[in-house]
VEXFIZA-868315 format. One record per residue: y, z, x of N, C-alpha, C in turn; residue in three letters. Coordinates in Angstrom, 2 decimals, m for minus. Layout:
> Y/Z/X/Y/Z/X/Y/Z/X/ALA
...
This chain:
> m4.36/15.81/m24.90/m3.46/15.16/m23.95/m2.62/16.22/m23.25/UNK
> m2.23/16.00/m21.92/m1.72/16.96/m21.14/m0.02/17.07/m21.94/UNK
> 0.41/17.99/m20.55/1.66/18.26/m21.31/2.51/16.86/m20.49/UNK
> 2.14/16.62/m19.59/2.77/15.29/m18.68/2.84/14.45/m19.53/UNK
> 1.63/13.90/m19.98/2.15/12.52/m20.78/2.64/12.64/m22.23/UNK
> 2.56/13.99/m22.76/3.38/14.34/m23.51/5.17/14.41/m23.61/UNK
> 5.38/14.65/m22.46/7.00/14.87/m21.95/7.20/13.26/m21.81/UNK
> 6.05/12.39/m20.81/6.62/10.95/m20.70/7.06/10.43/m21.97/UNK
> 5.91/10.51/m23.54/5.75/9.89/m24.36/7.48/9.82/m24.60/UNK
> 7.67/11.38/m24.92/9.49/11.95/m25.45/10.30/11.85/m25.01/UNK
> 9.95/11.59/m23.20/11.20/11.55/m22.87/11.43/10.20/m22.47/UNK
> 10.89/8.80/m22.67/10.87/7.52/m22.34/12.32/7.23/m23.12/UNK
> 13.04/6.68/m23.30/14.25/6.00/m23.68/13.99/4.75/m24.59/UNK
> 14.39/4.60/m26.33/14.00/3.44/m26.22/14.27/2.08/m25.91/UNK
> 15.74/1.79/m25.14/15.42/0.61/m24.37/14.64/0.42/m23.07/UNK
> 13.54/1.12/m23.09/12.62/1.04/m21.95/11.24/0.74/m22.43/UNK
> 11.06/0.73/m24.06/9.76/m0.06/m24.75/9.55/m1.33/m24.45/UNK
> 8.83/m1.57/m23.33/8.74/m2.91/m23.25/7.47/m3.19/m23.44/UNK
> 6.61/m2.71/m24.16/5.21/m2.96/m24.34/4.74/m3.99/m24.64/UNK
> 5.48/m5.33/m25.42/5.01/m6.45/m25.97/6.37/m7.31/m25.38/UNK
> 5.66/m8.19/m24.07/6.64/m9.30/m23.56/6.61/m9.84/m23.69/UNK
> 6.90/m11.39/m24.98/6.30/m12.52/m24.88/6.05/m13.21/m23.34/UNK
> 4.94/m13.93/m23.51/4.35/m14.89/m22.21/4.13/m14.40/m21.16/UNK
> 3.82/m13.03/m21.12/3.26/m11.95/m19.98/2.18/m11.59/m20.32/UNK
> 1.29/m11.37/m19.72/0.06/m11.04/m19.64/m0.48/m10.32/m18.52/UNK
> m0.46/m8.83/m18.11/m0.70/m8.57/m17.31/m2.62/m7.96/m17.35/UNK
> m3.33/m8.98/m16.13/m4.83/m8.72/m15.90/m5.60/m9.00/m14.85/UNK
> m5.85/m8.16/m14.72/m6.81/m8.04/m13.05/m7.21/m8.93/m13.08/UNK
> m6.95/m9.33/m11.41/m7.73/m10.47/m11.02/m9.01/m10.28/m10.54/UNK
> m9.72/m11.85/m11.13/m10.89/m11.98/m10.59/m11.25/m11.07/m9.37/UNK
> m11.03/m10.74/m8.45/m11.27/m10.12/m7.37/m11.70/m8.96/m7.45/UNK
> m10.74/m8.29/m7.92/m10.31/m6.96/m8.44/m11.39/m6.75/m9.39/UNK
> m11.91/m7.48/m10.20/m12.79/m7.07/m11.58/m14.16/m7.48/m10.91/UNK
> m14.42/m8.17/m9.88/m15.45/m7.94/m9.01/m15.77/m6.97/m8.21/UNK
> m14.96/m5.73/m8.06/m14.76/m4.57/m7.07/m14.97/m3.88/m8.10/UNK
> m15.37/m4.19/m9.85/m14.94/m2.98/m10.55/m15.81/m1.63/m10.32/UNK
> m16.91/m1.65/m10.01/m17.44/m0.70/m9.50/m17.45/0.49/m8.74/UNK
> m16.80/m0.21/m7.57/m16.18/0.26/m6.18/m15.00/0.87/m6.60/UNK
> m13.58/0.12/m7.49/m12.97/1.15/m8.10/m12.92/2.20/m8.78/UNK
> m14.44/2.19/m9.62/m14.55/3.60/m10.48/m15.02/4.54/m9.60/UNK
> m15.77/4.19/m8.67/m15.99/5.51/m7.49/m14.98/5.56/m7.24/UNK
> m13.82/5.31/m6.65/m12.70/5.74/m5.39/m11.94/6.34/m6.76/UNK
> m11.71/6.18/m8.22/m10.66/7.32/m8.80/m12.27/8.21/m9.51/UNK
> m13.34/8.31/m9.15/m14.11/9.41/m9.90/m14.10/10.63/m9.27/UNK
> m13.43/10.64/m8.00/m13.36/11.65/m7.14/m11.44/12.68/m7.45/UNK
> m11.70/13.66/m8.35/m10.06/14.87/m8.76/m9.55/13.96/m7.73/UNK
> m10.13/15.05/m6.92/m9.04/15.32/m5.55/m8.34/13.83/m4.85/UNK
> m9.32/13.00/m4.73/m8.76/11.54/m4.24/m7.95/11.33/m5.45/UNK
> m8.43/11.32/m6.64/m7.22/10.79/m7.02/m5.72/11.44/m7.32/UNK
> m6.04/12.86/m7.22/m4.72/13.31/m7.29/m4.29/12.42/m5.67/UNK
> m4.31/12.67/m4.69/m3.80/12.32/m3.77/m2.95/10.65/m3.52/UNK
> m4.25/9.95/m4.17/m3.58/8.51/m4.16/m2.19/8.29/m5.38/UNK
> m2.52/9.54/m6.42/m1.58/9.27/m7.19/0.23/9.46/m7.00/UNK
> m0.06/10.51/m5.37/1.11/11.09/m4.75/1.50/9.67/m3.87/UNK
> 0.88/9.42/m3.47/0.78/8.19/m2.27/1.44/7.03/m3.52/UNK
> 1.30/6.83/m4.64/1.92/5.64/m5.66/3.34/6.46/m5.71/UNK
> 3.32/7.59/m5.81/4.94/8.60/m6.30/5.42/7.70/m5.30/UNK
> 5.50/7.88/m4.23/6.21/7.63/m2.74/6.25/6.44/m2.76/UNK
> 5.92/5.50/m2.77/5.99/3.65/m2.88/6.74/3.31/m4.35/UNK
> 6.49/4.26/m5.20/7.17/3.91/m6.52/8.83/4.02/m6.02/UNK
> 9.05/5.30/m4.95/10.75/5.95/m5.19/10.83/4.65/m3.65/UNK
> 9.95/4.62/m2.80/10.68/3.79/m1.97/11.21/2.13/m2.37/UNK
> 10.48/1.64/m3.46/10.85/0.54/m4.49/12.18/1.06/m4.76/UNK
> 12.30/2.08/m5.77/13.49/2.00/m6.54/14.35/2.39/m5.38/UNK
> 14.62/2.87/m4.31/15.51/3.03/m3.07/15.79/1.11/m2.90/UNK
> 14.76/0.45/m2.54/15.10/m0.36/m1.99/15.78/m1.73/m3.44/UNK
> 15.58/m1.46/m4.22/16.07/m2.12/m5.62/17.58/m1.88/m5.60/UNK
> 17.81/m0.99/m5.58/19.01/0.04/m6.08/20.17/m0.75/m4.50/UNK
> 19.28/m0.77/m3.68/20.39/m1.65/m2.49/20.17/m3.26/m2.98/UNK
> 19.26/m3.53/m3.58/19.58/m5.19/m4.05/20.57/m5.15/m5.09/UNK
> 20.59/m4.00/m6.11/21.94/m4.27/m6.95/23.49/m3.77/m6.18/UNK
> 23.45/m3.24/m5.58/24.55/m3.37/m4.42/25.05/m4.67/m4.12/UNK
> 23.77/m5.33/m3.36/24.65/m6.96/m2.61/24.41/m7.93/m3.48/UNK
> 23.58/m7.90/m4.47/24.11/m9.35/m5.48/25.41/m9.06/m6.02/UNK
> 25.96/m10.23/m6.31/27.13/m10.99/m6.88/26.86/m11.56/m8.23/UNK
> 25.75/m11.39/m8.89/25.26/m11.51/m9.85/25.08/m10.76/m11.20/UNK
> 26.04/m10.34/m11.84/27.14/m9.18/m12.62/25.12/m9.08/m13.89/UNK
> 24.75/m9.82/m14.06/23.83/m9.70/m15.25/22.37/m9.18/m14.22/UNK
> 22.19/m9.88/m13.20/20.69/m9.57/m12.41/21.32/m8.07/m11.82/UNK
> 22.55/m7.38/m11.66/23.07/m6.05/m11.23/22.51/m5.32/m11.99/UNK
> 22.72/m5.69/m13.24/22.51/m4.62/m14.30/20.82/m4.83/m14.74/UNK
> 19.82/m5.54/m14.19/18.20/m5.28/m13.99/17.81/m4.96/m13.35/UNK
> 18.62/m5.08/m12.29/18.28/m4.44/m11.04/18.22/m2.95/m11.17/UNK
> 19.32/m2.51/m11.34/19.49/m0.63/m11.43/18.93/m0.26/m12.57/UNK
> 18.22/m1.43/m14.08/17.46/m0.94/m15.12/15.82/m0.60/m14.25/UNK
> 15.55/m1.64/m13.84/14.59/m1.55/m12.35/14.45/m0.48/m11.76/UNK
> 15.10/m0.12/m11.00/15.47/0.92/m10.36/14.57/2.08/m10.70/UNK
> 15.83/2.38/m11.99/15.48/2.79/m12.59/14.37/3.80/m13.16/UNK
> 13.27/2.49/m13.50/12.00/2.41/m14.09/10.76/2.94/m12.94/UNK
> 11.27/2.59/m11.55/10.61/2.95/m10.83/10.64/4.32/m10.39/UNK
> 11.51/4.55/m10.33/12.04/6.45/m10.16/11.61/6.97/m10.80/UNK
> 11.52/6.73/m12.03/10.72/7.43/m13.45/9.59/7.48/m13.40/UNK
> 8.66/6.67/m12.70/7.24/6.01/m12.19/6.99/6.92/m11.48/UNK
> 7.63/7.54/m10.00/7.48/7.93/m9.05/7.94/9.39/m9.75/UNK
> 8.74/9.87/m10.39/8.33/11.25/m10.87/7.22/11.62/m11.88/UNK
> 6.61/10.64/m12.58/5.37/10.46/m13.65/4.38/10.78/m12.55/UNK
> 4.12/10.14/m11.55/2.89/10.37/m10.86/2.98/11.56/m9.85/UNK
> 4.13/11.96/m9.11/4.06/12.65/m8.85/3.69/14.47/m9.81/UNK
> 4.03/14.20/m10.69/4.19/15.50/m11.72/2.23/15.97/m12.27/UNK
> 1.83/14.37/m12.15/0.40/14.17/m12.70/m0.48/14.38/m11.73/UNK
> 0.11/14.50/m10.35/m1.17/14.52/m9.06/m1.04/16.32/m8.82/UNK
> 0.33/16.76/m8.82/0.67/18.33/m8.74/m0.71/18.47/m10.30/UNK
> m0.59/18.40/m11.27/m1.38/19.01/m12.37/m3.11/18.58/m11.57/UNK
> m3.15/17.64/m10.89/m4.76/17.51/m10.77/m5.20/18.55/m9.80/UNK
> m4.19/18.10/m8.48/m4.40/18.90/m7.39/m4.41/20.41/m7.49/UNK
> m3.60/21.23/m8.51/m3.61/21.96/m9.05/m5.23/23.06/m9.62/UNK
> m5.73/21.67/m10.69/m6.50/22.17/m11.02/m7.67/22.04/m10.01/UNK
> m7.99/21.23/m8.99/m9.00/20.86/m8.44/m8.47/20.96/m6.79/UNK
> m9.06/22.49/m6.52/m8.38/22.54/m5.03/m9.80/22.46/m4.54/UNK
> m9.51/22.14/m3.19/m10.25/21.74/m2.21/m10.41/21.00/m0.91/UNK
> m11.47/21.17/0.07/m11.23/20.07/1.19/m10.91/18.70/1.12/UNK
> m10.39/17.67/1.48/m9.72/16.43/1.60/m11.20/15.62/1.87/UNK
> m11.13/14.37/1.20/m12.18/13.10/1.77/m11.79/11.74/1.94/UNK
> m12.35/11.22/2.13/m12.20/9.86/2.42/m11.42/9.25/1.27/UNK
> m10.26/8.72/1.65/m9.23/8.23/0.51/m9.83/6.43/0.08/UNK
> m10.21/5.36/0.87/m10.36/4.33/0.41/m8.98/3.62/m0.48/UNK
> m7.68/3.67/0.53/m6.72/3.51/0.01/m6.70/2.08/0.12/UNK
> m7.32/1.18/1.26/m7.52/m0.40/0.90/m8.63/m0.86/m0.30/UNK
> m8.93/0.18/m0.76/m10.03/m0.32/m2.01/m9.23/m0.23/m3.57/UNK
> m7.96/0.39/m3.47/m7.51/1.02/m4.71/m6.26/1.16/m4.09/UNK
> m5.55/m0.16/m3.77/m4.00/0.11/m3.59/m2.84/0.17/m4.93/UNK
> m1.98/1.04/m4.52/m0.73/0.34/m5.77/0.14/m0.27/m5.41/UNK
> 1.67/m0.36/m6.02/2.27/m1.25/m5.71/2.64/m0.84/m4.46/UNK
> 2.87/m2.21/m3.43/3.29/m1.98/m2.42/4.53/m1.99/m2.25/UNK
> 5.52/m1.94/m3.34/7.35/m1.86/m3.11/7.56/m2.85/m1.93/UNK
> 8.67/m2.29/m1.44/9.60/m3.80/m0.61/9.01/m3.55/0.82/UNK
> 8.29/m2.67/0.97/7.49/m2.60/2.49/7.83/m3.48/3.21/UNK
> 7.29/m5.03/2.73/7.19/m6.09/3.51/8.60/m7.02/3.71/UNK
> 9.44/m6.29/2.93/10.56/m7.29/2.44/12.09/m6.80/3.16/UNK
> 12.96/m7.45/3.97/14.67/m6.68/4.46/15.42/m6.82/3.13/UNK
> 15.80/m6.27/2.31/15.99/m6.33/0.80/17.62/m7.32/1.54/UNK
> 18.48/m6.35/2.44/19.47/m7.42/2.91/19.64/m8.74/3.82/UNK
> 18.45/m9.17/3.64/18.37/m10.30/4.53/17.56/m11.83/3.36/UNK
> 17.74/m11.12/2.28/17.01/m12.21/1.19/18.07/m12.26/m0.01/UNK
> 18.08/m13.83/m0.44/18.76/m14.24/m1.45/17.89/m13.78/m2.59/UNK
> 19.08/m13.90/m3.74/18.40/m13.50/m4.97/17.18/m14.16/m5.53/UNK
> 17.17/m15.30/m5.10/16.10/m16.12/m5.78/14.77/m15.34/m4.92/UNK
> 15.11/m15.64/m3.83/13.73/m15.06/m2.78/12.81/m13.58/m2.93/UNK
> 14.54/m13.09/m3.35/13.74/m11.53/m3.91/13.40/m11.54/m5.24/UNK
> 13.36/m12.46/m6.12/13.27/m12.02/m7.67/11.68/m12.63/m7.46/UNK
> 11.59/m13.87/m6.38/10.45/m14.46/m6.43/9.11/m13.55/m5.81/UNK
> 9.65/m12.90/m4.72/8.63/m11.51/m4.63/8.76/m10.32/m5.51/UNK
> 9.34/m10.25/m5.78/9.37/m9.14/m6.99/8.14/m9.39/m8.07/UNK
> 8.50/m10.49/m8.56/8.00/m11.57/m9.78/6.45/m11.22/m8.75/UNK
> 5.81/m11.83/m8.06/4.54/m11.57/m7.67/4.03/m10.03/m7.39/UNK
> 4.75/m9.32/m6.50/4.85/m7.88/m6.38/4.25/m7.30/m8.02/UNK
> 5.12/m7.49/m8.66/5.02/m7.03/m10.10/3.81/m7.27/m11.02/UNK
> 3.53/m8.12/m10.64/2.13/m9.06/m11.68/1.46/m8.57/m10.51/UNK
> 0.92/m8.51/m9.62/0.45/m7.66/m8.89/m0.12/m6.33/m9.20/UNK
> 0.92/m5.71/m9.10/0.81/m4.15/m9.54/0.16/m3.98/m10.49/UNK
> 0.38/m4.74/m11.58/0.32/m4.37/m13.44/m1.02/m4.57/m13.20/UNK
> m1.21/m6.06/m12.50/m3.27/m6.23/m12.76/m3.58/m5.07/m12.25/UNK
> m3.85/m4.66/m10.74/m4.66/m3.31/m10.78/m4.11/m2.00/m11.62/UNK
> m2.88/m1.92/m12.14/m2.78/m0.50/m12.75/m3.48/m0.79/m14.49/UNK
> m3.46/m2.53/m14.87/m4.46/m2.57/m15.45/m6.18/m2.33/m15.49/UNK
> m6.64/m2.74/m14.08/m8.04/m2.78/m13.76/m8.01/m0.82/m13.88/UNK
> m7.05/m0.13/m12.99/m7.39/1.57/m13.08/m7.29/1.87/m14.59/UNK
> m6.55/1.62/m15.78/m6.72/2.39/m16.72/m7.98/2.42/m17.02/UNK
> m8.65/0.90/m16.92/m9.68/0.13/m17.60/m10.99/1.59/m17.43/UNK
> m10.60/1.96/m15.59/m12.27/2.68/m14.70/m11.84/4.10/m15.34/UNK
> m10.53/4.70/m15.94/m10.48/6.07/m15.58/m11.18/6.91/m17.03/UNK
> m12.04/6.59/m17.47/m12.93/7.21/m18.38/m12.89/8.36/m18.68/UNK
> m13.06/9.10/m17.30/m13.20/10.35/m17.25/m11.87/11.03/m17.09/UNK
> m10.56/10.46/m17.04/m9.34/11.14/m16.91/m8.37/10.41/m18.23/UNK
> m8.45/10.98/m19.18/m7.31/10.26/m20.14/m6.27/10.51/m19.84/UNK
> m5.99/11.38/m19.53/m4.65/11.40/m19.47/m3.61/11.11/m18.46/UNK
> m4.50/10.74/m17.30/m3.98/9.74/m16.60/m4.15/7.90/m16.52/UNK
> m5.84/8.27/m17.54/m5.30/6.38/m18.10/m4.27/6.53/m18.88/UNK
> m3.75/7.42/m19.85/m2.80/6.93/m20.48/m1.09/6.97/m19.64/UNK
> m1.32/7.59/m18.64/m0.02/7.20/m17.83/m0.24/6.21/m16.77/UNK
> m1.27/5.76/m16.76/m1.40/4.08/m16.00/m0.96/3.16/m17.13/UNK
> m1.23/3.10/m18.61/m0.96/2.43/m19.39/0.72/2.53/m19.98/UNK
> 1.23/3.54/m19.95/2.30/3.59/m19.80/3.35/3.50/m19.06/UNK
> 3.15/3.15/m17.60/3.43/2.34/m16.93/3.46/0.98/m16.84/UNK
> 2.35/0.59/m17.32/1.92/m0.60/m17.49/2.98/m1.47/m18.17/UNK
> 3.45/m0.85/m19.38/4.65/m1.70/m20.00/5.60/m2.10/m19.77/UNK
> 6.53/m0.85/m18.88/7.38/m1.42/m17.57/7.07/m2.67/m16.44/UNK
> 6.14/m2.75/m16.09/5.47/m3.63/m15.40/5.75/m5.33/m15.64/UNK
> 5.25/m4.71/m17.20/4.95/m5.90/m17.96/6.50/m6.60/m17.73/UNK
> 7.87/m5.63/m18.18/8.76/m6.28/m18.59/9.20/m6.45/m16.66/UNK
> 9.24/m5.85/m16.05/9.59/m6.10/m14.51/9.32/m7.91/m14.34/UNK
> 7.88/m8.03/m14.70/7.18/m9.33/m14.44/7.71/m10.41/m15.51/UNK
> 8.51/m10.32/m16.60/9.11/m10.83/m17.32/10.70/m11.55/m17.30/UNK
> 11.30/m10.39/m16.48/12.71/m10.56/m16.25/12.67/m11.60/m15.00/UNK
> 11.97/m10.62/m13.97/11.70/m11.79/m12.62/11.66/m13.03/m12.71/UNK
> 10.65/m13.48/m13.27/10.14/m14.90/m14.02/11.46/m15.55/m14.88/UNK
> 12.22/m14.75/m15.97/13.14/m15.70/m16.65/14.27/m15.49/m15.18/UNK
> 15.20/m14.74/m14.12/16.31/m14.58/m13.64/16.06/m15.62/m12.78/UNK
> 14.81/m15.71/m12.00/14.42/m16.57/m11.26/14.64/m18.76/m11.78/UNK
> 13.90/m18.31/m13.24/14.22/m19.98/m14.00/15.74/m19.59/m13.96/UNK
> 16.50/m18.96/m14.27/17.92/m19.31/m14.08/18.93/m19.99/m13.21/UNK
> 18.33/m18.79/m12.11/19.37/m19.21/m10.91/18.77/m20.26/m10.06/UNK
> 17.07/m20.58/m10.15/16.81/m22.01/m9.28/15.92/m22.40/m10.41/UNK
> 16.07/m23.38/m11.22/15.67/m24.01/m12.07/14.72/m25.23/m11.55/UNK
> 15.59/m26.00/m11.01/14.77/m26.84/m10.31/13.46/m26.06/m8.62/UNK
> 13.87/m25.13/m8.15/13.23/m24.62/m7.28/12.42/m23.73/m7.24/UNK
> 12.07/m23.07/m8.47/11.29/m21.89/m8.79/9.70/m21.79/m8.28/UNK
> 9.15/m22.76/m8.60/7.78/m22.97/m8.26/8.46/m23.18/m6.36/UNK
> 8.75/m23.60/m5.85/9.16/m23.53/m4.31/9.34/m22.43/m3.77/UNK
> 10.40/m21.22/m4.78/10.46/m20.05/m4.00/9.69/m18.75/m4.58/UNK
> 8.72/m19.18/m5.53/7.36/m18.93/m5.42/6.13/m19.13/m4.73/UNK
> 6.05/m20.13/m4.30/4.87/m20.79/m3.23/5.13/m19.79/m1.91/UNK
> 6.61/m19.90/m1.80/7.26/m19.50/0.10/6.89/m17.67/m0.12/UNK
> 7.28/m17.44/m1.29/6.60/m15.82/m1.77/5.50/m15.42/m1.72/UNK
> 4.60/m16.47/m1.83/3.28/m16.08/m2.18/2.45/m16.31/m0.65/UNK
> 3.30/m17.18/0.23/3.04/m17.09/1.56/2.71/m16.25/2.30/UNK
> 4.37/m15.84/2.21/4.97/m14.78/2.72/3.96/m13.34/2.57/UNK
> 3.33/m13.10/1.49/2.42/m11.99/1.05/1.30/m12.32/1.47/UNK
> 0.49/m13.65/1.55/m0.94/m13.89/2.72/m0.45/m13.56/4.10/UNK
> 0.59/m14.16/4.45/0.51/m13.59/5.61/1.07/m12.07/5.77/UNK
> 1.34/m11.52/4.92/1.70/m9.90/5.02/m0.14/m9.58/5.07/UNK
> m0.42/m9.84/3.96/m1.63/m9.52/4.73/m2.74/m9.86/5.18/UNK
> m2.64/m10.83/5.95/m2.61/m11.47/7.48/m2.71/m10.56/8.35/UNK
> m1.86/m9.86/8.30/m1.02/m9.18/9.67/m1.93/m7.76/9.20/UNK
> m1.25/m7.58/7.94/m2.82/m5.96/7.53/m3.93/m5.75/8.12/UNK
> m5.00/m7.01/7.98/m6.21/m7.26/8.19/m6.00/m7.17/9.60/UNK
> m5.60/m7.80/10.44/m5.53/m8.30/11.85/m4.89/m7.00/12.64/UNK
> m4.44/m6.33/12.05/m3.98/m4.80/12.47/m5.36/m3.87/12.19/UNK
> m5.39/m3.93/10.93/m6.92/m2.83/10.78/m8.08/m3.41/11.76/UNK
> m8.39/m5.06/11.99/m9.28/m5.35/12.46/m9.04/m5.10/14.06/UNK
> m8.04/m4.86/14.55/m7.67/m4.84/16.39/m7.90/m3.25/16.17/UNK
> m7.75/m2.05/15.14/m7.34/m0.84/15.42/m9.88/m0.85/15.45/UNK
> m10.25/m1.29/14.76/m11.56/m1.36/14.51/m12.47/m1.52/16.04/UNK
> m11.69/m2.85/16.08/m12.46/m3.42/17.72/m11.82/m2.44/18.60/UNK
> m10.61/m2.10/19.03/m10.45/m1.22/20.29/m11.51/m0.04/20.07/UNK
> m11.34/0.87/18.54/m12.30/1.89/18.73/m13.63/1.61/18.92/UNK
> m14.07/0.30/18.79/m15.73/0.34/19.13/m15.63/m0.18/20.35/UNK
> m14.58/m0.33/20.93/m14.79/m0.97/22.58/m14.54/0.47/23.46/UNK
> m13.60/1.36/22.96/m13.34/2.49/23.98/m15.06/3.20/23.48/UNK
> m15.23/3.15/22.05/m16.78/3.74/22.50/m18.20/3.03/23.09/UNK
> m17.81/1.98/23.08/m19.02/1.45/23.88/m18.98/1.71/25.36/UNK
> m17.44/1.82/25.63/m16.91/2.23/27.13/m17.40/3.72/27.30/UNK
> m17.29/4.24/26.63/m17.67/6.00/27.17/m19.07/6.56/26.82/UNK
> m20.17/5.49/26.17/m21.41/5.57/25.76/m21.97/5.06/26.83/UNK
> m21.74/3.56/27.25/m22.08/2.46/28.22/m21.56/2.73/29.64/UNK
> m20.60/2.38/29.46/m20.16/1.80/31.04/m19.89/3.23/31.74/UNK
> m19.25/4.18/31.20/m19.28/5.10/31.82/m20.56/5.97/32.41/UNK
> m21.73/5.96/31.48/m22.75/6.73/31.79/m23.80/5.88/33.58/UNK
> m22.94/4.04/33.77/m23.62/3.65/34.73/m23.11/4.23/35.58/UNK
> m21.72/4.25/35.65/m20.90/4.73/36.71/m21.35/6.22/37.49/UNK
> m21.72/6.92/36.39/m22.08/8.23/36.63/m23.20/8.20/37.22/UNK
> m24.20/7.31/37.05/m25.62/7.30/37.67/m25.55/6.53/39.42/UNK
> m24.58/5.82/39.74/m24.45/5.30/40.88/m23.89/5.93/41.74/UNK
> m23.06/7.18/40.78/m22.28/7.90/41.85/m23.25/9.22/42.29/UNK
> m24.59/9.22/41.29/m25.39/10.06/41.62/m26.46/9.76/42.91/UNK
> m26.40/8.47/42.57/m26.84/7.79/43.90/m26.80/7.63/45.15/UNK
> m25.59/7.47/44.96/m24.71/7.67/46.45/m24.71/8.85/46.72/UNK
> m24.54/9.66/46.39/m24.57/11.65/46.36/m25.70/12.19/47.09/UNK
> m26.90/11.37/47.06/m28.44/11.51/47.28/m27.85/11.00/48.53/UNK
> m27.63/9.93/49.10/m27.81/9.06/50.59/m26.57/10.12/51.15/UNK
> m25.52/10.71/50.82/m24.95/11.63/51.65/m25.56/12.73/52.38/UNK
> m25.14/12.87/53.63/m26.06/13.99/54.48/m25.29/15.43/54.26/UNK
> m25.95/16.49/54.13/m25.50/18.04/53.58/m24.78/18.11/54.72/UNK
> m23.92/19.41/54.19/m23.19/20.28/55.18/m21.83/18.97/56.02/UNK
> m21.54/19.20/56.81/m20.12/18.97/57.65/m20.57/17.79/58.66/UNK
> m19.53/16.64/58.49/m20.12/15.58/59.07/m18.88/15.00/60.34/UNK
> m19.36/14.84/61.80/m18.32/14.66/62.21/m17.71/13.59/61.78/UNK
> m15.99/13.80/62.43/m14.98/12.58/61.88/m14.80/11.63/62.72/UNK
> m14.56/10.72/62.30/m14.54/9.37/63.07/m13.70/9.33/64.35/UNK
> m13.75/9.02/65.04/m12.88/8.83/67.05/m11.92/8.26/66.24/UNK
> m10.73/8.80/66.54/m9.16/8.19/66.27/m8.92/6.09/67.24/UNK
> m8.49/5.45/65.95/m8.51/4.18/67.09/m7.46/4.00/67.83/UNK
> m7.56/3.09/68.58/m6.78/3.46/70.19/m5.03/3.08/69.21/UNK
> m3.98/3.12/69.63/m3.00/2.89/69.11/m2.31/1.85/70.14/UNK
> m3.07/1.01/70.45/m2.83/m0.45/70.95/m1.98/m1.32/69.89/UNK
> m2.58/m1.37/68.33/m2.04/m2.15/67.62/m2.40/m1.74/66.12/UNK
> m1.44/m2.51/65.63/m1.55/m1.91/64.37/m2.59/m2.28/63.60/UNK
> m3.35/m3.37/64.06/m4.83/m2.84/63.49/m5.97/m2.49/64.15/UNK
């Protein structure tokens, strides 16, 4: 085992063992375990995966940035203090992976390839979310999905990384945080809307089809313009060029007189 997940093992805190949550279960979804294939190529490649693992550093610290301003504006003296445990957990996340992609990239230098970052995403943090423009319930209720989210694929990656232990074992050690993230969400949420929970879950879970909604429909317009500007400079341009060769032929060589000036009777 490296010296990374050696330092994580020691330097974890133990109120941060959250390895066993009752009534959590974090596991790839169906979807995801239908791609399992496709995922073990996109981390069998060092170099991609050191890279994607830098690309999780950066979404991990922009989470705990944007957490760390939700315990700011709640008024909620007990969800304050999960919030910045949160926080927290994610900062710690985002220096774990970053520390683990420096050791890959390290050992495995070389030219850059095709990342396949929609095949093998991580968490997507508050990207989609104005952390000050949402009540607590609304954010605990994306969080709560966000979170169970995450854990299934950083479950499905430990599952493919065969060939890297020691970064399955810091997907799995992550994993436990996860677990309890997706735990707290779920009970703060039954607290503060008891009767509304399944409601501002549904409006959450919306809210994330149509996030990506808008993904798809962005990648798919960035797809069609590039095969339309190249059908334009394959196609339409090469007629243009042949008609103007055309016309080029019916022009007579050399110097052609200019037209008799018209009388200036009127303006047309």
């Amino acid at each position: 085992m490296s010296s990374t997940v050696q330092q994580i093992a020691r330097s974890t805190p133990l109120p941060y063992q959250c390895a066993s949550v009752p009534g959590v279960r974090a596991a790839p979804s169906t979807f995801d375990r239908l791609l399992r294939p496709l995922h073990r190529w996109v981390w069998s490649d060092a170099r991609r995966r050191g890279r994607k693992l830098l690309r999780f550093s950066a979404t991990e610290a922009d989470g705990g940035r944007d957490i760390s301003r939700a315990a700011e504006l709640t008024r909620d003296a007990p969800l304050r203090r999960l919030y910045l445990r949160h926080a927290e957990d994610e900062l710690r996340h985002a220096d774990f992976f970053a520390r683990r992609a420096r050791e890959i990239l390290t050992a495995h230098r070389g030219a850059g390839g095709f990342e396949a970052n929609w095949l093998a995403p991580g968490e997507r943090g508050l990207d989609d979310l104005r952390v000050d423009r949402e009540t607590d319930e609304s954010l605990l209720a994306f969080l709560h999905l966000s979170e169970k989210a995450a854990a299934g694929r950083f479950a499905l990656y430990a599952e493919v990384l065969d060939l890297d232990p020691e970064t399955r074992a810091l997907f799995a050690r992550i994993l436990e945080d996860e677990a309890f993230h997706m735990s707290y969400t779920r009970k703060q949420l039954a607290r503060l809307a008891p009767r509304k929970q399944g409601l501002r879950l549904w409006q959450a879970r919306a809210a994330r089809i149509w996030s990506v909604y808008l993904r798809f429909a962005v990648g798919l317009a960035a797809l069609l313009g590039g095969l339309l500007l190249t059908l334009q400079y394959f196609v339409v341009l090469p007629i243009f060029a042949l008609l103007a060769r055309r016309a080029e032929r019916r022009e007579p060589e050399g110097f052609v007189p200019a037209r008799s000036a018209p009388p200036l009777r009127s303006q047309y």
